[in-house]
C-alpha positions in Angstrom: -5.3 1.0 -3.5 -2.1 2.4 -1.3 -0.3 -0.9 -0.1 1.9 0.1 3.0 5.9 -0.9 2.1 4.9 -3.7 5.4 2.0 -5.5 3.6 3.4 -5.4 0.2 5.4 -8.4 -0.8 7.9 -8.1 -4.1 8.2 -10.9 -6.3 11.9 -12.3 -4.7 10.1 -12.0 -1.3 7.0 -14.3 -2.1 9.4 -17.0 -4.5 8.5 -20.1 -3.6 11.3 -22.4 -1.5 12.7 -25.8 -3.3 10.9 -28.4 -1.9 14.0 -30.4 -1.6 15.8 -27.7 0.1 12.7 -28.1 2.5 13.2 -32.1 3.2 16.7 -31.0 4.3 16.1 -27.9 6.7 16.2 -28.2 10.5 15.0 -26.0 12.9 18.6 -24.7 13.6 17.5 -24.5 17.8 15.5 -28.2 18.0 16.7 -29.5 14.7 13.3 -30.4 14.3 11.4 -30.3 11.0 10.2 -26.9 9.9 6.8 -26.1 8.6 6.3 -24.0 5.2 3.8 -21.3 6.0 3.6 -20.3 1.8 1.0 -17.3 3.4 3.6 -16.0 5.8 6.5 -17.0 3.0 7.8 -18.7 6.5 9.4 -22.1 7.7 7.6 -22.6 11.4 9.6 -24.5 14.0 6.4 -25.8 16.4 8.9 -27.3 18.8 10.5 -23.7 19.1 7.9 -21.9 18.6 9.9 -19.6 15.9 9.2 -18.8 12.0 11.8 -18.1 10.2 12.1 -15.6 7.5 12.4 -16.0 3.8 14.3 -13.2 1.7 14.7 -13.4 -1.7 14.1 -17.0 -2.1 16.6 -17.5 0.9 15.9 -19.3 4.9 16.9 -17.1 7.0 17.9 -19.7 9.3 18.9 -17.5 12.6 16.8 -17.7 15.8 17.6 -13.4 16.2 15.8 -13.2 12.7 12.5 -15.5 13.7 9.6 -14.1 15.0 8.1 -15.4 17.6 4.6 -17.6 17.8 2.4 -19.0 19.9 0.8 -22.1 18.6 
């Protein structure tokens, strides 16, 4: 099977988050609390309607880096 570079995810990329660095992360727009999309390897803002990338194990916690949803 030929995985395209966009569907396949390394390792780092799919690490999963702390959950206690989860309890502490705010949507950085709404400082509302963020939803962990394990799937995606996203934290979802509802009240923005954002996700937010995660890179290595990292949030990427800037609204120019989220993509945007409609939920």
């Amino acid at each position: 099977m030929n995985d395209s570079p966009a569907t396949t995810r390394s390792a780092a990329e799919t690490a999963v988050v702390d959950p206690r660095l989860l309890e502490i992360l705010v949507c950085p727009l709404t400082k509302t609390t963020l939803r962990y999309d394990r799937e995606r390897n996203e934290l979802v803002s509802l009240a923005a309607h954002l996700a937010y990338p995660i890179r290595d194990g990292i949030p990427i916690m800037l609204p120019e880096e989220a993509r945007r949803i409609e939920e």
